[in-house]
Structures are given as structure tokens and as C-alpha cells.
C-alpha positions as CSV (number, residue, x, y, z in Angstrom):
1,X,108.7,138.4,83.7
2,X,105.0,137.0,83.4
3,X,102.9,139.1,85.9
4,X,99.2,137.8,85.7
5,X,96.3,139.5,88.0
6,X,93.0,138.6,89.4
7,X,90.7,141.6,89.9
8,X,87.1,140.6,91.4
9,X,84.7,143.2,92.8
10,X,83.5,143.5,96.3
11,X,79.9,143.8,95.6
12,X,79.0,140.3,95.8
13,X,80.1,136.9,96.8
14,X,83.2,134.7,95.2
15,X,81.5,133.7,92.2
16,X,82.5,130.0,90.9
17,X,83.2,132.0,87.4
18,X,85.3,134.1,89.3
19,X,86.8,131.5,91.4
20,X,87.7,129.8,88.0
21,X,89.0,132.6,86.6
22,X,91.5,132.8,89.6
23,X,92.3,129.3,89.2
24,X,93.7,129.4,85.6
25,X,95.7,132.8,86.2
26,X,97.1,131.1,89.8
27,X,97.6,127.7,87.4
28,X,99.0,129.8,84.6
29,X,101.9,131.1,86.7
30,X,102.7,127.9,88.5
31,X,103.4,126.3,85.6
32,X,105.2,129.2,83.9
33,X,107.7,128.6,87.3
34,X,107.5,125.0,87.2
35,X,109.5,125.4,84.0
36,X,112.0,128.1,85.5
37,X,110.6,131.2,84.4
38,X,110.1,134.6,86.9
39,X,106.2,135.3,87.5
40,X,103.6,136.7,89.8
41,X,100.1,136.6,90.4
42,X,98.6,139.8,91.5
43,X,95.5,140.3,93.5
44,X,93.4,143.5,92.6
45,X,90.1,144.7,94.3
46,X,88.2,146.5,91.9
47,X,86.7,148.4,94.3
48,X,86.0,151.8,92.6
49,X,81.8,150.9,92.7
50,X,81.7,152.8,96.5
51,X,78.3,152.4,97.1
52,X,78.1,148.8,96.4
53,X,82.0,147.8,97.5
54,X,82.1,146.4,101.0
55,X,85.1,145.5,103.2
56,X,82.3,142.2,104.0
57,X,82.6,141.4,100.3
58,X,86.3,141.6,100.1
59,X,87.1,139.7,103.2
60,X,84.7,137.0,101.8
61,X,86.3,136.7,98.3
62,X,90.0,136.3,100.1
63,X,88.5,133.4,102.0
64,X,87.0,131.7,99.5
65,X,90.6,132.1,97.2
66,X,92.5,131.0,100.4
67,X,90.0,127.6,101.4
68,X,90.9,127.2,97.3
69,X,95.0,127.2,98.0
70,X,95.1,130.2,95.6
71,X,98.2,132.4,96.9
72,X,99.2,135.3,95.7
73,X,102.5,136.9,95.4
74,X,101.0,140.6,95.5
75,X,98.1,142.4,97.4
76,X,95.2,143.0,97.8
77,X,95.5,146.3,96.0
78,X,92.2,148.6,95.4
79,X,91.6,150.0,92.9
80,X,90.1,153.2,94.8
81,X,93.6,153.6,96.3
82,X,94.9,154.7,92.3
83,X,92.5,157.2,91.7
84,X,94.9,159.9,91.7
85,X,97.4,157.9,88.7
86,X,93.7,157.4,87.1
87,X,93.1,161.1,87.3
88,X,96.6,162.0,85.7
89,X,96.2,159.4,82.4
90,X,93.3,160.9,81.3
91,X,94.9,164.7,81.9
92,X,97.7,163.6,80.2
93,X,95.6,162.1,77.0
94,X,93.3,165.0,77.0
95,X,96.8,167.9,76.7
96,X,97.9,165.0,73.9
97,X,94.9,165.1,72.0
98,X,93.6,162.2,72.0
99,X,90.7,162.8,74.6
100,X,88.8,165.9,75.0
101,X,86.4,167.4,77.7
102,X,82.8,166.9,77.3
103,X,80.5,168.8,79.8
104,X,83.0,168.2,82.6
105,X,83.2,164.7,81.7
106,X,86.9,163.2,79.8
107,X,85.7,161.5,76.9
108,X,88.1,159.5,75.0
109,X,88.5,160.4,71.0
110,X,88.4,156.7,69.0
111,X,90.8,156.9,65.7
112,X,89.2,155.0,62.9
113,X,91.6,151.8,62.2
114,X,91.6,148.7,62.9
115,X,92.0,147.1,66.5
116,X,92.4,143.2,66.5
117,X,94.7,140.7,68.8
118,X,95.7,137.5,69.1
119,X,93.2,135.9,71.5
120,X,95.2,133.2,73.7
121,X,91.7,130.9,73.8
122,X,89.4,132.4,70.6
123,X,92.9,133.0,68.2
124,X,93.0,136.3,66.1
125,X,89.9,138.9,66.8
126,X,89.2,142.4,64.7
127,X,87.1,145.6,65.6
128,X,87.1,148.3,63.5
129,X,86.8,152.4,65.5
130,X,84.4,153.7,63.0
131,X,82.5,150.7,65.0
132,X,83.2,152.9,68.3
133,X,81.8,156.0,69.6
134,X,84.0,158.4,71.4
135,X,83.8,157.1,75.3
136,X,84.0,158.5,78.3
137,X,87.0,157.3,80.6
138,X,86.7,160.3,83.6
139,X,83.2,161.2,84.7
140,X,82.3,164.7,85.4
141,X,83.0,163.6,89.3
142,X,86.7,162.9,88.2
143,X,86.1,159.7,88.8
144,X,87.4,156.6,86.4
145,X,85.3,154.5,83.8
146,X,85.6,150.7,83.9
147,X,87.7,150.7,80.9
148,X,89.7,153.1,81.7
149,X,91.2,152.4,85.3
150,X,91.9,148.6,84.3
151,X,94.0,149.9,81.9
152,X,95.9,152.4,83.8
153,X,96.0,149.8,86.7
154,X,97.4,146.9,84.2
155,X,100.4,149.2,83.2
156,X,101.0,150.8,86.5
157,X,101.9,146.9,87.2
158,X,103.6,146.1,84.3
159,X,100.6,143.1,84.0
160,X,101.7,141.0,80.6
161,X,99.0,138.6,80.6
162,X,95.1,139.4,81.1
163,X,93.0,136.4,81.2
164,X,89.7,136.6,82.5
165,X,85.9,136.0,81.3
166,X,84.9,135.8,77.4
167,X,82.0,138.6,78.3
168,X,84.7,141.0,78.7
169,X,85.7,140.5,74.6
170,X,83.6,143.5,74.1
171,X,85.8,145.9,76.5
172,X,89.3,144.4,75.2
173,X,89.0,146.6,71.5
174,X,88.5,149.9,73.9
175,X,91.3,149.0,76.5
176,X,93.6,148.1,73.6
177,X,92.8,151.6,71.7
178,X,93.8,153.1,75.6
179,X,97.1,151.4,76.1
180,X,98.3,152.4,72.7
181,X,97.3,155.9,73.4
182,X,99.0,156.2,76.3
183,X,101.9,154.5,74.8
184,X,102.4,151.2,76.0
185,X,101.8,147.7,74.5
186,X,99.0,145.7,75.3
187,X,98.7,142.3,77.4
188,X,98.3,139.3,76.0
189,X,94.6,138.8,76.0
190,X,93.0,135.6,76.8
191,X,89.3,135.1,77.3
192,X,88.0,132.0,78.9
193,X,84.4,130.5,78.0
194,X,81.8,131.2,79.9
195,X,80.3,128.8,82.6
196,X,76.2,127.7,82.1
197,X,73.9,125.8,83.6
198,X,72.0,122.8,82.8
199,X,69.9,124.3,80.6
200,X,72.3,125.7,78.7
201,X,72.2,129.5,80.1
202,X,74.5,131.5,81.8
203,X,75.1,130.1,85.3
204,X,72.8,132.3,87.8
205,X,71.0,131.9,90.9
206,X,68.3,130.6,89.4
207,X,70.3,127.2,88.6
208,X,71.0,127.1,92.7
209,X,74.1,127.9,94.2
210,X,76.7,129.8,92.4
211,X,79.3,131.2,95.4
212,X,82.3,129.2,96.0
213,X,81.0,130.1,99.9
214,X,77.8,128.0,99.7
215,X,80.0,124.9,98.7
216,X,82.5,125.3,101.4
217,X,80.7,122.9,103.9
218,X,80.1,120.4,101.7
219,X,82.9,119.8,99.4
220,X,86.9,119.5,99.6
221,X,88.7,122.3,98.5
222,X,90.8,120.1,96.3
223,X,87.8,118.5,94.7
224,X,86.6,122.1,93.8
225,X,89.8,123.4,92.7
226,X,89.6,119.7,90.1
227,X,86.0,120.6,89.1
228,X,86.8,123.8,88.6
229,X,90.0,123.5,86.5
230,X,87.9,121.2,83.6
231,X,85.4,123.7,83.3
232,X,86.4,125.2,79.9
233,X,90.1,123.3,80.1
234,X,91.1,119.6,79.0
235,X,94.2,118.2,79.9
236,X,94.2,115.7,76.7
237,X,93.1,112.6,76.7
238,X,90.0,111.8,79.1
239,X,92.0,112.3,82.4
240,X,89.5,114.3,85.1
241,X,90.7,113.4,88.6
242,X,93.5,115.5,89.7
243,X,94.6,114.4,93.6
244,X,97.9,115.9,93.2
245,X,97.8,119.7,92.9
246,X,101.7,119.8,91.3
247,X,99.9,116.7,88.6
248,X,97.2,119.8,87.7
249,X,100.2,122.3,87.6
250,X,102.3,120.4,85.1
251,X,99.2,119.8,82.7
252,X,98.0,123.4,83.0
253,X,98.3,125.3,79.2
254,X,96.0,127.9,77.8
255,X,96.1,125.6,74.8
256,X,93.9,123.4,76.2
257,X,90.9,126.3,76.8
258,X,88.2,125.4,75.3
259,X,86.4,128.6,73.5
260,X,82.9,126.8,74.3
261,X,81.2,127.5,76.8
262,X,81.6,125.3,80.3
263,X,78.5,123.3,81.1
264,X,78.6,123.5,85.6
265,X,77.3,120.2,86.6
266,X,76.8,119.6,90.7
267,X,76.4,115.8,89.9
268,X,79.5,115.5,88.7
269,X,81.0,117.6,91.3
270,X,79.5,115.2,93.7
271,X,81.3,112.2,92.1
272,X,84.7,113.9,92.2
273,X,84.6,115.1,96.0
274,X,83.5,111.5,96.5
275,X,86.5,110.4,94.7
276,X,89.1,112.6,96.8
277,X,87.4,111.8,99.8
278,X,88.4,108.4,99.6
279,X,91.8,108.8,98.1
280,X,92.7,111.2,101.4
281,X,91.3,108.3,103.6
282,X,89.8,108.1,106.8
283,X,92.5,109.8,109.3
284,X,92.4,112.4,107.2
285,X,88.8,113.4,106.9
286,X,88.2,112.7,110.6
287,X,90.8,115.3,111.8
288,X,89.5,117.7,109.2
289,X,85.8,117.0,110.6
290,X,86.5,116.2,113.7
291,X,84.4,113.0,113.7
292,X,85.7,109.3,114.7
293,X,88.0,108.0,112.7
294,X,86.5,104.7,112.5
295,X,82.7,105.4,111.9
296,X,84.6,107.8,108.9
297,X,86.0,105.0,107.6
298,X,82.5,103.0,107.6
299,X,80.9,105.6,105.7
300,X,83.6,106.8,103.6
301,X,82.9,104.3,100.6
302,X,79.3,105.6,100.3
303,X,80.0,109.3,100.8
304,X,80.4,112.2,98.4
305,X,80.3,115.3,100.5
306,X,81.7,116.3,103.9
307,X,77.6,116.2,104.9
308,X,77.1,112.5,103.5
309,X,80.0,111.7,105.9
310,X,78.6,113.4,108.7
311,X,75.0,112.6,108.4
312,X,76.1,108.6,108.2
313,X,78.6,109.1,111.2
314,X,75.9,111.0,113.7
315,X,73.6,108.2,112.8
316,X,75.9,105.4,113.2
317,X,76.9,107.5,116.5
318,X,73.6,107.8,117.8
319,X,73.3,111.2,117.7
320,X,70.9,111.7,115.6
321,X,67.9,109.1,114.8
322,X,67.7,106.3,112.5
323,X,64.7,107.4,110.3
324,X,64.0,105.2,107.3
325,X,64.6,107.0,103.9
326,X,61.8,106.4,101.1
327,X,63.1,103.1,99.9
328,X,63.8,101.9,103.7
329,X,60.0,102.9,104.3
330,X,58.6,100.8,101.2
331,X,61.0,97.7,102.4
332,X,59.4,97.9,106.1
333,X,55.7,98.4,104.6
334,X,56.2,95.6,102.2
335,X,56.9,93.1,104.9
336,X,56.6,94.7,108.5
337,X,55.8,91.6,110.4
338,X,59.0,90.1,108.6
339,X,60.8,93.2,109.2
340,X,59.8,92.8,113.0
341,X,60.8,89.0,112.8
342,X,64.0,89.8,111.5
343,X,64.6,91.9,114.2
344,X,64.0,90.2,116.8
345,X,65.8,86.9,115.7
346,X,69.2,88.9,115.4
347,X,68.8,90.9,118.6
348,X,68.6,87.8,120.5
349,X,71.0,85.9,118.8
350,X,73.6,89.0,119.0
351,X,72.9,89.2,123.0
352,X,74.2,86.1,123.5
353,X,77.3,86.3,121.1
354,X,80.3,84.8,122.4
355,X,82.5,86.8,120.1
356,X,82.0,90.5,118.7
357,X,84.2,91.2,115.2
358,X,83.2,91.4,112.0
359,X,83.3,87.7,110.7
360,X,81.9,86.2,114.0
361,X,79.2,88.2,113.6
362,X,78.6,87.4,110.4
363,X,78.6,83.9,110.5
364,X,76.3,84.2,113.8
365,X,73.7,86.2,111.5
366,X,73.8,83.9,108.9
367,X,73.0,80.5,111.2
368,X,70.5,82.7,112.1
369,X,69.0,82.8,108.6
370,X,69.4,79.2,107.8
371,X,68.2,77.5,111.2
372,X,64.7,80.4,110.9
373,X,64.4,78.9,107.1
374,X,65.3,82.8,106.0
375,X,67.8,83.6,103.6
376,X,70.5,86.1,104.7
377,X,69.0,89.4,103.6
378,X,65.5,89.0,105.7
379,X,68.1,89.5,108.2
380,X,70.8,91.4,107.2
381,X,68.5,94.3,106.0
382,X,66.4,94.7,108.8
383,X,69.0,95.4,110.9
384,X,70.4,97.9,108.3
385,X,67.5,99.4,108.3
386,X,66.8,100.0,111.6
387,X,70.7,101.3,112.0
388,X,70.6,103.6,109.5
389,X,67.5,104.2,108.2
390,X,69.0,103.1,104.9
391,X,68.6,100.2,102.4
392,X,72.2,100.8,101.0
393,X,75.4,100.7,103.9
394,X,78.7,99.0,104.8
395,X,78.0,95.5,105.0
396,X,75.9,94.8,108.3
397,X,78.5,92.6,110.0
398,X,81.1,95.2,109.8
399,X,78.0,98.2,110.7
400,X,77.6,95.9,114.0
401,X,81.1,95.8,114.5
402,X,81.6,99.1,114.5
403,X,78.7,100.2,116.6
404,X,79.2,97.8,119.0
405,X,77.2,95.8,121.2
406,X,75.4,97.1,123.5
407,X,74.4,100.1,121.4
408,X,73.5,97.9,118.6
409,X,71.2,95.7,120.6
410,X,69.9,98.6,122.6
411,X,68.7,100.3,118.9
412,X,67.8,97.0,117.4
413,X,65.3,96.3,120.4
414,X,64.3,100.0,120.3
């Protein structure tokens, strides 16, 4: 049976490293039962840092795995809770041999041959133990190194596949050395690329935000769980938008890791919530915002986060104020007594519209425009403007439409 885990640390936020770290472990054993096999995805809080683990931090990484769809089929399990099993390993190694006591402390005793695997993502890596010092695995305190509890933890539950960052390549030839000393096999190893930044560094604060939390207002879950999956993983081909999570489960193989590093770019993160926003539709978006369905659906096409959509529906709304954006502010200061003109022709010739839909008030703007000796976008634009406080929306006719007429006019004369 393929039993996989994900083991994050209370002391900080979901990390989108972390997050995507999750994501191939939860997409790893999906697709293992998608093609009949048994397997499990275990959650483990590595929670033996006491004065920097808090229950805060814990309850914050489940919600950020949970607004992700990634289930799990065992925990939460802390770490703390196997201090006692942790305790008893490295007794047992030390009355073997193979570790001793060093001023209170348990230290581990490193045998000089070779330690190499079979990396699922970077193929075939070698250390050599002369290469390692002797390490400490039980501090003087009794309690467990790093190294040391992962491993007892792994085989208490009978984990067969570890795949987690690429800066954790260093700690695999030491954890290897510990399973075969306490007589078990080792995992699978695989070790996913890192994820950078722009600039090509390590993805930090200092590149903005980096917690799946501070994305949770403003993207779609399933557009994040896409980005996520093609950062360090390609499906073949130049496939990227996944709207069907079983589509992303079928593709998913650790063949396709990549052993470079990930590049994280919001940009592009932008474009693909914008994508799944309008493949889920308008109904759908309005129920998960609560905003109306048919101002959604007016905005949707320009939109390409949950913000965008609300920003453009308070406006359209009235709830919040039309102000012009840069380019809205250079059109009016370009032209302001045409802007003004504009105005004014199409609030008087939309108070005394006989019909108010979409086409009749298009062709109603656009006699305006030819009887004034205008052409249709000295019109149309001023109107958008003063709507929306935007040179770029739904065509006017249909923003009019969906405004409707007496709060149109009222804003157009305001």
C-alpha cells in the first residue's frame, strides 16, 4: 500500500512551497487510486519546536489545505505526541551499538560506506559517511533531533514514499543511515525543485506575499491548486489550464518534476484565476461572493481576481464612487469640455428613451453621435468614464442596460 505524508510546522503560515508540496503528495495518491491501487495521505504536525509551535499556526495551515481541497485520509498527528517511541529508538540504537552517549546527549555513530538512492525527481544521488560526522539524534533534554524523529515517525507509519522540498537533499543521506540502523528500508525519496522569485532567488517575503492565506480573498482555490501544480511539474505538451480537478489527477506523475527550480509568477497567476473565473460563470461566482448575478456577469470578462470582480460590481452598484483611473483622468483632461458635451448629449437623449435594452440603447447613442457631427466614442466613452471611472468596460450599451435608468442618468448628470 502507497502511504505518502505531509508534515508542515506550526511556526509560521501555509507556505505556497508548502502548499505545493501538499499538492503533489495529495496528487500522487489520487492518481495511484485512480488506477486501482490502495493509498493514503497522511497529515503530520511537526510540532516538536514547543516554543515556536502554536495551535494558531496549526489551525491556519488546515485551513489553507482545506480552501485547497486537499483531504487527507489520516490526522493531524503531532509529532510531540511520539516522543516517548522517539525516546525508545535511540535507546534501542545506543544498547545495539550503533549510537553512544555523549555528555547526556544520544549521538548517532556514522559507518563509513556509501549512502546513495534513487531520487524519484534528481535520479541516482551518493554520499559517502567519512563525509559525516557522528550526530546527535536525542539531546541532553531527551528530546529528538530533526532527523531523527522524521525517521522514527516515517516507520512508525509504515510511510513508503517521502516527497517533499529539494533543500531537504542534505538530511535524506542521514535519515537513510537511521532507517537502516534501526532495520527497516528506506522510502522512496523524491525531492521537488525549489520555488523562486522573479529574480531568480528563493521565494521570500521580500518578493511579496508568500502564504497560501494572503491569496485566499483574491484568487479561486482551483486556480491556485492549477498554478500551483506547474510549478516544478509539466503535464507534456504545453497544456496549463486545468478546470477539471479529476483532468489534473489523471496527468499527475512524478515523471514529469522538473529538477529545476520553479520560477512563482503572480502575473500569471492572475491570468489563470481569470481563466477559471469565467469558465465557472456568473451564477457561480455571485453565490460564492454574494454579489448580483447580473452585474457579475458584466464584469466577469475583464476580471482576474475575486477583488476585480467586486471592485467593478460595487462601482457599477453604486456603492462605491466612480473615480477615474490614470488613463480615464488623461482622457477627461485631454478634452474636458468634450467630455462635458458628451455627457450631457447622452443624458438627455437617455431621459427621454422610449425603450431601455441593450440594442435600443445603442442605436439611440449612436443617432446621438451622428446628428451632434461626433463619432460614436466622443460618446460612448464619456459615459464609461463617468460609470466606472475606467477607459476599458463591457460595451456602454449593455453597462447602461445593466445599471438601469434612472441610476444611470442620475450618475451621468452627477
Amino acid at each position: 500500500m502507497i502511504r505518502v505524508r505531509f508534515a508542515p510546522s506550526p511556526t509560521g503560515s501555509l507556505h505556497v512551497g508548502g502548499a505545493r508540496t501538499a499538492l503533489f503528495n495529495w496528487l500522487f495518491v489520487e492518481h495511484a487510486r485512480r488506477k486501482g491501487e490502495q493509498a493514503a495521505f497522511i497529515l503530520r504536525v511537526e510540532d516538536t519546536d514547543a516554543q515556536r509551535s502554536t495551535p494558531e499556526f496549526t489551525e491556519v495551515i488546515l485551513d489553507g489545505m482545506k480552501w485547497l481541497g486537499l483531504s487527507w485520509d489520516e490526522g493531524p498527528v503531532f509529532q510531540a505526541d511520539g516522543k516517548p517511541r522517539h525516546q525508545a529508538d535511540a535507546d534501542r540504537l545506543v544498547a545495539l551499538g550503533k549510537a553512544y552517549i555523549d555528555e547526556g546527549a544520544v549521538r548517532f555513530k556514522v559507518l563509513h560506506e556509501e549512502v546513495a538512492w534513487d531520487d524519484a525527481v534528481h535520479g541516482r544521488i551518493s554520499f559517502h559517511g567519512r563525509d559525516i560526522q557522528d550526530f546527535v539524534i536525542l539531546r541532553a533534554d531527551r528530546t529528538p533531533v530533526y532527523n531523527f524523529a522524521v525517521v522514527s515517525d516515517d516507520i512508525d507509519m509504515r510511510i513508503t514514499h517521502v516527497f517533499r522540498g529539494d533543500d531537504h537533499i542534505s538530511n535524506t543521506p542521514k535519515q537513510i543511515l537511521l532507517y537502516r540502523a534501526l532495520g527497516k528500508e528506506p522510502p522512496v525519496f523524491g525531492h521537488v525543485p525549489m520555488i523562486h522569485g522573479a529574480d531568480g532567488k528563493k521565494l521570500s517575503k521580500r518578493h511579496g506575499a508568500t502564504a497560501v492565506g494572503d491569496y485566499q480573498d483574491r484568487y479561486l482555490p482551483e486556480a491556485m491548486r492549477n498554478f500551483l501544480a506547474l510549478l516544478g511539474w509539466s503535464p507534456g505538451g504545453d497544456r496549463e489550464l486545468f478546470f477539471d480537478v479529476g483532468e489534473l489527477i489523471d496527468a499527475f506523475t512524478f515523471e514529469g518534476v522538473q529538477s529545476k527550480a520553479a520560477v512563482f509568477d503572480e502575473k500569471k497567476l492572475e491570468w489563470m484565476n481569470g481563466e477559471h473565473l469565467k469558465h465557472m460563470g456568473a451564477a457561480h461566482i455571485a453565490k460564492l461572493t454574494g454579489l448580483d448575478e447580473a452585474l457579475v456577469g458584466a464584469v466577469l470578462p475583464r476580471s482576474r481576481t475575486l477583488k476585480d470582480v467586486e471592485r467593478q460590481v460595487r462601482i457599477r452598484a453604486g456603492l462605491d464612487p466612480a473615480t477615474p483611473d490614470e488613463k480615464a483622468a488623461a482622457f477627461i483632461a485631454k478634452d474636458p469640455d468634450g467630455y462635458r458635451k458628451g455627457l450631457e448629449l447622452s443624458r438627455a437623449a437617455l431621459a427621454s428613451a422610449s425603450a431601455w435594452d441593450a440594442a435600443a440603447i445603442e442605436a439611440l447613442l449612436r443617432e446621438v453621435a451622428e446628428k451632434n457631427g461626433m463619432k460614436a466614442g466622443q460618446i460612448m466613452q464619456p459615459i464609461r468614464i463617468a460609470l466606472t471611472g475606467s477607459t476599458v468596460s463591457e460595451p456602454v450599451n449593455e453597462l447602461l442596460a445593466v445599471i438601469g435608468r434612472d441610476e444611470a442618468i442620475k450618475r451621468l448628470a452627477a
